[in-house]
C-alpha atoms as an extended CHARMM CRD file, in Angstrom:
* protein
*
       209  EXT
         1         1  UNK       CA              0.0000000000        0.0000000000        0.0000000000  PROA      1               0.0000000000
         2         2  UNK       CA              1.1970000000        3.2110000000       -0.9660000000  PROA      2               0.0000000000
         3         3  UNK       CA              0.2690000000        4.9390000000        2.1740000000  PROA      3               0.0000000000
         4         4  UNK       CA              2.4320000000        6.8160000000        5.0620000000  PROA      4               0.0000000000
         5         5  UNK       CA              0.9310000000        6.5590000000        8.1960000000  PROA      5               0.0000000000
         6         6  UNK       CA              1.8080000000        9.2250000000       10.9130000000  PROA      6               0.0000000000
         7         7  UNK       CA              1.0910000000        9.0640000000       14.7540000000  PROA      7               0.0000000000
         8         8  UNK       CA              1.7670000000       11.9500000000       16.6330000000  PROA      8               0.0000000000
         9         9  UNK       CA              2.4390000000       10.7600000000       20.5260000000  PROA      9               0.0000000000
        10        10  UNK       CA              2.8940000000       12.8750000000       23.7220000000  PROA      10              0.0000000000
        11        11  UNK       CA              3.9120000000       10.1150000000       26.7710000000  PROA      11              0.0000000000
        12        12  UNK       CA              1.3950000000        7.4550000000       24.7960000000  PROA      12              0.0000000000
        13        13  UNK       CA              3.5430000000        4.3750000000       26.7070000000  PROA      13              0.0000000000
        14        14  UNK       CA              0.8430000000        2.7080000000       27.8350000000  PROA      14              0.0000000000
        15        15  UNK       CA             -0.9320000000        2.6380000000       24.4900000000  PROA      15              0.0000000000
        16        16  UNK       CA              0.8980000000        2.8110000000       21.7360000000  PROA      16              0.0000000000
        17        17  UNK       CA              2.5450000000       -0.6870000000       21.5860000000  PROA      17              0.0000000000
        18        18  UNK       CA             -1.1990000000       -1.9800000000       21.0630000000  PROA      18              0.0000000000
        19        19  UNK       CA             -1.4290000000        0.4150000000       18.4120000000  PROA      19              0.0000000000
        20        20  UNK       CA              1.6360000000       -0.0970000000       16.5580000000  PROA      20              0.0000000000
        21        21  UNK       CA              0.9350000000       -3.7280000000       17.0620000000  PROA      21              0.0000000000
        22        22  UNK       CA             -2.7630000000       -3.8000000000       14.9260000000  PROA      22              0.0000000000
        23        23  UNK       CA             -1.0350000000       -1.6180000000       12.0170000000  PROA      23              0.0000000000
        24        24  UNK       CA              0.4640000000       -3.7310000000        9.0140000000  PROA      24              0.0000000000
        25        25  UNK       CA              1.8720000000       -3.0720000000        5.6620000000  PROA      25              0.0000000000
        26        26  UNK       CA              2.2620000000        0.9130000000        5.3470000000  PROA      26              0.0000000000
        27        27  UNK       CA              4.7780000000        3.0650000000        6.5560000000  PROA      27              0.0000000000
        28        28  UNK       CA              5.0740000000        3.9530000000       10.2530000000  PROA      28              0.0000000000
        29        29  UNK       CA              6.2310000000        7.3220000000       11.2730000000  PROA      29              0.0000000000
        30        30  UNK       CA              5.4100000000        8.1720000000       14.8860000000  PROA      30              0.0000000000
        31        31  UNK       CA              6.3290000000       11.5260000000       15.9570000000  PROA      31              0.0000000000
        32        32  UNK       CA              7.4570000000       11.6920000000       19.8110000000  PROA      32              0.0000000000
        33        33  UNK       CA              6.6530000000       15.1820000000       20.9440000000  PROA      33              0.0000000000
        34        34  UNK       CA              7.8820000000       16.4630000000       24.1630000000  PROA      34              0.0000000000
        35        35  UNK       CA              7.8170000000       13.1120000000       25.6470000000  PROA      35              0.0000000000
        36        36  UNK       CA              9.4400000000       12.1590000000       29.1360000000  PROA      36              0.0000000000
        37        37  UNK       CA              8.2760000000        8.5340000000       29.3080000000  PROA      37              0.0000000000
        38        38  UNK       CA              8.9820000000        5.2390000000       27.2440000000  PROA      38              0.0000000000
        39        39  UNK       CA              6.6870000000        6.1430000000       23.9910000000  PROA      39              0.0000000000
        40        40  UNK       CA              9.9530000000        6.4770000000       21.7470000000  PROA      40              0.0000000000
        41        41  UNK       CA             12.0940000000        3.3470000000       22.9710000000  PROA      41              0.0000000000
        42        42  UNK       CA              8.2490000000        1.4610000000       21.9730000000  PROA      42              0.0000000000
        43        43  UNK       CA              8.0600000000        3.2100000000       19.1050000000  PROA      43              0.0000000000
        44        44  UNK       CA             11.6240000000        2.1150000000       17.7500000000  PROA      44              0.0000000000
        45        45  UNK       CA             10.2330000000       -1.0430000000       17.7290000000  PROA      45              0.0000000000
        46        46  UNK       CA              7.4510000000       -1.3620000000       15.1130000000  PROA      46              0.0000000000
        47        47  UNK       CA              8.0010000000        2.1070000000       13.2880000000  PROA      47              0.0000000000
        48        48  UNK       CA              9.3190000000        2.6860000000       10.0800000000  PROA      48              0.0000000000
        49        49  UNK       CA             11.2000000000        6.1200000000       11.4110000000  PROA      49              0.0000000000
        50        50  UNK       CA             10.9850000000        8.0870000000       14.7210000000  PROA      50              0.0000000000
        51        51  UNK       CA             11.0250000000       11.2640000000       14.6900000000  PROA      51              0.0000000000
        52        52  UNK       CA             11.8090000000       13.6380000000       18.3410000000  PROA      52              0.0000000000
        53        53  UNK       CA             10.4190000000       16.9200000000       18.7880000000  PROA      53              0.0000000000
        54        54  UNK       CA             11.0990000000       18.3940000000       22.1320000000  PROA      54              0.0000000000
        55        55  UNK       CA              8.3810000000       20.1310000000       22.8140000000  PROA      55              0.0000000000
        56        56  UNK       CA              4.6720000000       19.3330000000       23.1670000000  PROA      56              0.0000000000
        57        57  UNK       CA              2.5560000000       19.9660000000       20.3110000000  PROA      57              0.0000000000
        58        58  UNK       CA              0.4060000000       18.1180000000       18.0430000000  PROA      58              0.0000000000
        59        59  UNK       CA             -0.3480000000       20.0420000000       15.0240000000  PROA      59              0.0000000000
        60        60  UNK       CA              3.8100000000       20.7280000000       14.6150000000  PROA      60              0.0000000000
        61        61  UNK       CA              4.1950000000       16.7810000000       15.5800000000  PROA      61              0.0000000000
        62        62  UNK       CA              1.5510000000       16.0260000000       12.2640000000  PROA      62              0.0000000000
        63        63  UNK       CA              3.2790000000       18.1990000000        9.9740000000  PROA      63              0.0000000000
        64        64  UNK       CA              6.6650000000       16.7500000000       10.7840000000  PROA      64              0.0000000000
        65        65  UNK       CA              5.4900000000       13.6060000000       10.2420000000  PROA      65              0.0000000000
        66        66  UNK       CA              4.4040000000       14.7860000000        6.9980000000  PROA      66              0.0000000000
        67        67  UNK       CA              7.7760000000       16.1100000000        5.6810000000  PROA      67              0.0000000000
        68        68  UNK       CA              9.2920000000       12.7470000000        6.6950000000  PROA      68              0.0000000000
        69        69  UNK       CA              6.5750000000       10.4390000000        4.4120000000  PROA      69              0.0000000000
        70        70  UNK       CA              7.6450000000        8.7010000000        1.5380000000  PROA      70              0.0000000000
        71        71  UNK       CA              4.0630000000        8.0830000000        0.4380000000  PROA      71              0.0000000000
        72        72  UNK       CA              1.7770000000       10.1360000000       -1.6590000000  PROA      72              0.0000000000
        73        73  UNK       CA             -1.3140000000        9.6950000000        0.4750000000  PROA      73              0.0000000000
        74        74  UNK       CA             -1.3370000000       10.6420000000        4.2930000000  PROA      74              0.0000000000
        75        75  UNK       CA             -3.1650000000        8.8860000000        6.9580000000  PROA      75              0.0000000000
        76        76  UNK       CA             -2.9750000000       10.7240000000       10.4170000000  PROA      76              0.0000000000
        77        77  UNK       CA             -3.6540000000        8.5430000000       13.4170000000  PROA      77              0.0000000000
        78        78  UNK       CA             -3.7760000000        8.6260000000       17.5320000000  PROA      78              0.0000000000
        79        79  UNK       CA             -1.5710000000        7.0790000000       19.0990000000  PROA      79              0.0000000000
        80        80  UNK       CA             -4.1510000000        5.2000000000       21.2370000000  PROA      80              0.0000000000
        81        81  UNK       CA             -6.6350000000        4.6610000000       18.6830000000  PROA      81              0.0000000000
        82        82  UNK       CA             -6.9050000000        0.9270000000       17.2800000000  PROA      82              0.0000000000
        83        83  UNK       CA             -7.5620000000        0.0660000000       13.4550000000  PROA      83              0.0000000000
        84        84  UNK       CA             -9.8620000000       -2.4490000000       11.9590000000  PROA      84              0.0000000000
        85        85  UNK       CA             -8.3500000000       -5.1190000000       10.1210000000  PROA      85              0.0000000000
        86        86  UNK       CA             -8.0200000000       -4.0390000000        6.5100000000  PROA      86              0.0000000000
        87        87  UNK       CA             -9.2950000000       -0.3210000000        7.1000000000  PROA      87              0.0000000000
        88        88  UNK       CA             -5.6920000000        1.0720000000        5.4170000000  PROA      88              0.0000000000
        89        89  UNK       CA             -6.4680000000       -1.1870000000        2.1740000000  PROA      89              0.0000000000
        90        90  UNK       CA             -9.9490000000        0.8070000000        2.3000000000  PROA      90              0.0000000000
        91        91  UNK       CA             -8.3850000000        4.2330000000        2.6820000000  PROA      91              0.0000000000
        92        92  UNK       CA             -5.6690000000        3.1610000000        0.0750000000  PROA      92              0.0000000000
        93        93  UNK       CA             -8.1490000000        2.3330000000       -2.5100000000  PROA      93              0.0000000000
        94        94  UNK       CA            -10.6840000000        4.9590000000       -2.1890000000  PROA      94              0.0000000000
        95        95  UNK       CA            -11.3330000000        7.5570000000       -4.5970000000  PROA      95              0.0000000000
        96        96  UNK       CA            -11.7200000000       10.4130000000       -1.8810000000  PROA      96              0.0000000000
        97        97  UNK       CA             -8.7050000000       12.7940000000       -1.4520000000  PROA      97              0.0000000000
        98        98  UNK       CA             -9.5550000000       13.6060000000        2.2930000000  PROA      98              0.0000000000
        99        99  UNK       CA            -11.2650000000       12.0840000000        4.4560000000  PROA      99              0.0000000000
       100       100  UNK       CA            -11.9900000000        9.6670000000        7.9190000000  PROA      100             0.0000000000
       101       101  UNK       CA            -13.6960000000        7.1890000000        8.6920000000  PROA      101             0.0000000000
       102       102  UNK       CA            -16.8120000000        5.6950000000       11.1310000000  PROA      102             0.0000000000
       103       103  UNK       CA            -15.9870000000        5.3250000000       15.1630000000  PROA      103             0.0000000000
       104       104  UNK       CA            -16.8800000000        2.8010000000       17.5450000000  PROA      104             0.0000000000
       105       105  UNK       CA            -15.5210000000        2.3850000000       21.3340000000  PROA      105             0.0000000000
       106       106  UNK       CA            -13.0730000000       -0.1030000000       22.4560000000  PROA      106             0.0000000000
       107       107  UNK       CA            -15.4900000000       -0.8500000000       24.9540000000  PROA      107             0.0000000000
       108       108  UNK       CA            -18.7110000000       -2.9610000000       25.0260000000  PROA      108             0.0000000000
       109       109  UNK       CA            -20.3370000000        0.3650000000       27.2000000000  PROA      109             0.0000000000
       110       110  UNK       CA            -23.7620000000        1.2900000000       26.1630000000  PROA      110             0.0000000000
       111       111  UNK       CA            -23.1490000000        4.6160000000       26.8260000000  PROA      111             0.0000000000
       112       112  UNK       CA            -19.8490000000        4.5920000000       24.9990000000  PROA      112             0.0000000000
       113       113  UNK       CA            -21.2210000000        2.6300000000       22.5150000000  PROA      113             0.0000000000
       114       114  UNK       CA            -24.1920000000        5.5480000000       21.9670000000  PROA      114             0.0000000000
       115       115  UNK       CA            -21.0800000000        8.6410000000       22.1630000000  PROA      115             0.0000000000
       116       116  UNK       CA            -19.1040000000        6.9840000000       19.3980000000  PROA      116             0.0000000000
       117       117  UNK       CA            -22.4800000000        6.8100000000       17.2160000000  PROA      117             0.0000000000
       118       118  UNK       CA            -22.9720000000       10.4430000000       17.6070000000  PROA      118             0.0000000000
       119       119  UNK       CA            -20.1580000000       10.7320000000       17.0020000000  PROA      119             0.0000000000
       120       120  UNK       CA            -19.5930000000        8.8530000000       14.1120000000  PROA      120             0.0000000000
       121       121  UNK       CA            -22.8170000000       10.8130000000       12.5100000000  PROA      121             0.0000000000
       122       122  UNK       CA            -20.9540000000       14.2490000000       12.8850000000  PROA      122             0.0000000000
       123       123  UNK       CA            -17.9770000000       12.6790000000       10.5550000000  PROA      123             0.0000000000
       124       124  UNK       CA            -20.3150000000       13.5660000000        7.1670000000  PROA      124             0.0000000000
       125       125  UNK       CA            -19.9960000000       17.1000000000        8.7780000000  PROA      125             0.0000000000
       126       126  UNK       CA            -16.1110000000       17.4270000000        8.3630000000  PROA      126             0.0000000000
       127       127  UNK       CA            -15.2220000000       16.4960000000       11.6400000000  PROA      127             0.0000000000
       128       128  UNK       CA            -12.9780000000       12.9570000000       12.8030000000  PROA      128             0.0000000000
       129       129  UNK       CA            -12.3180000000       10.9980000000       15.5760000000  PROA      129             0.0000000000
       130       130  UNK       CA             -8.8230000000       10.1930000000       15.7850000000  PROA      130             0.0000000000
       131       131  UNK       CA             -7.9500000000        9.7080000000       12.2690000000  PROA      131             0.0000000000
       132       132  UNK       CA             -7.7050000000       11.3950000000        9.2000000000  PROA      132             0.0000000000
       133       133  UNK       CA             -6.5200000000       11.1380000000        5.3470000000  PROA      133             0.0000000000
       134       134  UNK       CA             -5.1770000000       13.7400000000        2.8960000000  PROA      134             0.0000000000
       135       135  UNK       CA             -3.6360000000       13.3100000000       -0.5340000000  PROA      135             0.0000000000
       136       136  UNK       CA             -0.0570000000       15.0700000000       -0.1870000000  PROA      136             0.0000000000
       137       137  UNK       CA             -1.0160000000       17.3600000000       -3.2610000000  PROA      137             0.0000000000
       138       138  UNK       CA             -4.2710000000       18.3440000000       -1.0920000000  PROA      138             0.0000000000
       139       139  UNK       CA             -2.4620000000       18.6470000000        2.4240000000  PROA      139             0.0000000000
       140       140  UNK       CA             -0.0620000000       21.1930000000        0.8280000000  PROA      140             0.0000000000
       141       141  UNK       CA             -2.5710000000       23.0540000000       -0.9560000000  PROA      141             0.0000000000
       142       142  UNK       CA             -4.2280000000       24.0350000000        2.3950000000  PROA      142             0.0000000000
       143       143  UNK       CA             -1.1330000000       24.3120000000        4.3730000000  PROA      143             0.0000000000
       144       144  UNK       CA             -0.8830000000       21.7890000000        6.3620000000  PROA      144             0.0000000000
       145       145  UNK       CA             -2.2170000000       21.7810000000        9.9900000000  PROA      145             0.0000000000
       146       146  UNK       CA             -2.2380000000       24.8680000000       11.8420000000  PROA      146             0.0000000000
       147       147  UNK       CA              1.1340000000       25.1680000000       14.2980000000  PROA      147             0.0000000000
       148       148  UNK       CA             -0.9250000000       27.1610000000       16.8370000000  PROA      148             0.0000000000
       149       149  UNK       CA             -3.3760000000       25.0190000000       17.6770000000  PROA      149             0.0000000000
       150       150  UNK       CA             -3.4790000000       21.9710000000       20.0040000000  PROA      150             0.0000000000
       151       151  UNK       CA             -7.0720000000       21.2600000000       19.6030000000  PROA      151             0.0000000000
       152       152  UNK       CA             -9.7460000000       20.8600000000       16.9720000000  PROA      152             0.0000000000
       153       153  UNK       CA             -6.4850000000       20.9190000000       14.6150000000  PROA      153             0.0000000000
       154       154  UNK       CA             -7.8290000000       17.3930000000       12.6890000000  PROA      154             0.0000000000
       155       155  UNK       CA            -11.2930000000       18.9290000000       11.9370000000  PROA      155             0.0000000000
       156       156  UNK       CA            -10.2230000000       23.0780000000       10.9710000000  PROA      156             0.0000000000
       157       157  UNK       CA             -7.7740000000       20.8620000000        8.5830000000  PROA      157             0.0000000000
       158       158  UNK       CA            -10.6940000000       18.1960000000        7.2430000000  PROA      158             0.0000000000
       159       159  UNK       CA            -13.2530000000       21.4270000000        6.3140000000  PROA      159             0.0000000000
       160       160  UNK       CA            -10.2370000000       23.4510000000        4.7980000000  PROA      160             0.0000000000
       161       161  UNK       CA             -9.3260000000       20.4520000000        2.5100000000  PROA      161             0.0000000000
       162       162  UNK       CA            -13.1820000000       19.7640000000        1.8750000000  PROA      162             0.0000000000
       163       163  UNK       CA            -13.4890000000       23.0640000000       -0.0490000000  PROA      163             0.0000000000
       164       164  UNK       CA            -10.9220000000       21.7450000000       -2.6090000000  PROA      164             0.0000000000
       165       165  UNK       CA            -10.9070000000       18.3070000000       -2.6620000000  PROA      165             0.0000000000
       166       166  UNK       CA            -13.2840000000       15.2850000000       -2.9600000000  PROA      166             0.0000000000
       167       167  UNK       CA            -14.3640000000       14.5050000000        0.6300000000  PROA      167             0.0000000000
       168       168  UNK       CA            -16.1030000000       11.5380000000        2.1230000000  PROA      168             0.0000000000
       169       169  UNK       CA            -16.3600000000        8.9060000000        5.1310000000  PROA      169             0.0000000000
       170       170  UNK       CA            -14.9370000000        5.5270000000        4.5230000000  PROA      170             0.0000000000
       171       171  UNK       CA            -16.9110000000        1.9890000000        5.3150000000  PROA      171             0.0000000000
       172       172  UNK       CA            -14.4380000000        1.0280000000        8.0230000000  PROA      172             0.0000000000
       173       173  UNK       CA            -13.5250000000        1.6130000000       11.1740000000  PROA      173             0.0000000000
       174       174  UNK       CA            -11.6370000000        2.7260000000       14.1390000000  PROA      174             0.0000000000
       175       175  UNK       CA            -11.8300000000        1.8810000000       17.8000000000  PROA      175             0.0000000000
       176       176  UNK       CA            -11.6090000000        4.2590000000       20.0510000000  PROA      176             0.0000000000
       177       177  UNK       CA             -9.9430000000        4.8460000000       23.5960000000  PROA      177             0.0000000000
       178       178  UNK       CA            -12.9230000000        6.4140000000       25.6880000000  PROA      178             0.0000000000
       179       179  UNK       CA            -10.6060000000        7.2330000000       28.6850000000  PROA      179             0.0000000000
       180       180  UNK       CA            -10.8810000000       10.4710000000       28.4850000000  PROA      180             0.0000000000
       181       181  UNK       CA            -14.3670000000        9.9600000000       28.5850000000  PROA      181             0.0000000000
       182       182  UNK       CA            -14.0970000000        7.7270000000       31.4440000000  PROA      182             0.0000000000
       183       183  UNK       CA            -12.2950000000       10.0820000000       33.6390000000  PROA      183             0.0000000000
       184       184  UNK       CA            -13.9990000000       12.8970000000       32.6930000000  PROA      184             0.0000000000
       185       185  UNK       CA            -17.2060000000       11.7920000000       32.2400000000  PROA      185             0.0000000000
       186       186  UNK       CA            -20.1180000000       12.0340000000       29.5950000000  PROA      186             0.0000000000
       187       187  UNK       CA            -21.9940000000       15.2890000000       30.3580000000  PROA      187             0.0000000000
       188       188  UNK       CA            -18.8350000000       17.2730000000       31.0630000000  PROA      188             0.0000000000
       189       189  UNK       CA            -16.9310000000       16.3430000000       27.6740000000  PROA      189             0.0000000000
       190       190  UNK       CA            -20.0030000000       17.4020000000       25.6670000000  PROA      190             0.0000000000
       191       191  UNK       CA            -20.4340000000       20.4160000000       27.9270000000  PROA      191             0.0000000000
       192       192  UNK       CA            -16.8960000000       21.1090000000       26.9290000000  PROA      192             0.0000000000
       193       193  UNK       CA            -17.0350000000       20.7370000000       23.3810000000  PROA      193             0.0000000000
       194       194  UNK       CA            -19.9480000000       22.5420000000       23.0790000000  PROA      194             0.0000000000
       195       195  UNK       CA            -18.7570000000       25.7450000000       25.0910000000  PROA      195             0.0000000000
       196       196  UNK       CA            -15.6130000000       25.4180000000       22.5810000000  PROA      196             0.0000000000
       197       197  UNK       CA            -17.8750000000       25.7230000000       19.7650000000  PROA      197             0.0000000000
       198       198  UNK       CA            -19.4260000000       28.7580000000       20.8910000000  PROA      198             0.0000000000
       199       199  UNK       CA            -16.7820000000       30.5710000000       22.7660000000  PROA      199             0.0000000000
       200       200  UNK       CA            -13.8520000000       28.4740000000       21.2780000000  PROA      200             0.0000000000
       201       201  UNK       CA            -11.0010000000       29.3010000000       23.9200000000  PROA      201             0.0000000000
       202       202  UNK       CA             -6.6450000000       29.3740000000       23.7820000000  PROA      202             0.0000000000
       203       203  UNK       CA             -6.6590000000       26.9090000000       26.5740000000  PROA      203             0.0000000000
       204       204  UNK       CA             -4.7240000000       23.8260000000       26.6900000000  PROA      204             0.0000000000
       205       205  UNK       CA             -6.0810000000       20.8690000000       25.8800000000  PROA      205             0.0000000000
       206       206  UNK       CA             -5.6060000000       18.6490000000       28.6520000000  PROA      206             0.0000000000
       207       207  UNK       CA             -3.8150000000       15.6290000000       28.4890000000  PROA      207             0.0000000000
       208       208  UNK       CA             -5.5100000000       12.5650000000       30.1720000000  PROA      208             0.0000000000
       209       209  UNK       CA             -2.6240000000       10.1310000000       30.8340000000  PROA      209             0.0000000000
């Protein structure tokens, strides 16, 4: 498969192995950003290259990983987020030049179950959860992602990128890690994102390790 996958990682070490793992025939590039635990001797492992960025951020840590791909499509994935089996064979073979795909927990939680529907419904919308594809032509044409920002980087990059290219949602899937959800909880992540939509802030993101 033609396709350079890139995983940004910020002290991932008790994820990313699984990850890495569940990913087979494309190129690995993971992209250790300000990292102070084991997520780059793990990484060295499975990846095709490593890249080390000293400082925290994930926007700079995608666009690095960019510069460093040998392939002419782009798949951007979290580092905690688990695959389907054969989901890179649908994202190599589809006629989209940006895109995601559907989202279901790696949990068998009702309620987690129900977020990662919702969420899954937004996707049509331009929005992703935990990974995203971009032809290189494409990903250059709208510069990239934006250095400044830690959050809601994957979706301002998605709509950008729909305005010139052919967007869509693949038939595959991705698993996701609901611990942020978990230690968060439910009501207060939604609460969250929808305050950010409406009064979007410079905050942080918080890390949930």
């Amino acid at each position: 498969m033609k396709i350079s996958l890139i995983i940004p990682a910020y002290n991932e070490e008790k994820y990313i192995e699984r990850t890495l793992k569940a990913i087979h025939g494309v190129e690995v590039i993971v992209v250790c950003n300000g990292c102070t635990d084991k997520t780059e001797d793990i990484a060295k492992k499975y990846a095709s290259k490593v890249i080390v960025l000293k400082e925290k951020g994930v926007s700079r840590a995608r666009n690095e990983g960019a510069k460093a791909a040998s392939h002419q499509r782009f798949v951007f994935l979290d580092a905690d987020i688990l695959p389907e089996k054969n989901l890179f064979e649908k994202i190599d073979t589809s006629v989209y030049t940006v895109g995601t795909c559907k989202a279901k927990a790696d949990s068998d939680s009702l309620f987690d179950g129900i977020m990662m529907w919702m969420k899954t419904e937004l996707h049509r919308f331009g929005y992703c959860t935990g990974l995203l594809f971009i032809d290189k032509d494409l990903f250059l044409k709208v510069g990239g992602f934006e250095e400044h920002l830690d959050k809601k980087e994957d979706g301002r990059l998605l709509r950008r990128a729909q305005a010139l290219g052919t967007f869509g949602v693949v038939e595959g899937y991705v698993y996701n890690n609901m611990r942020r959800y978990r230690t968060k909880g439910y009501l207060r992540i939604c609460l969250y994102w929808i305050r950010e939509y409406i009064f979007p802030s410079k905050k942080e993101y918080e890390s949930v390790r």
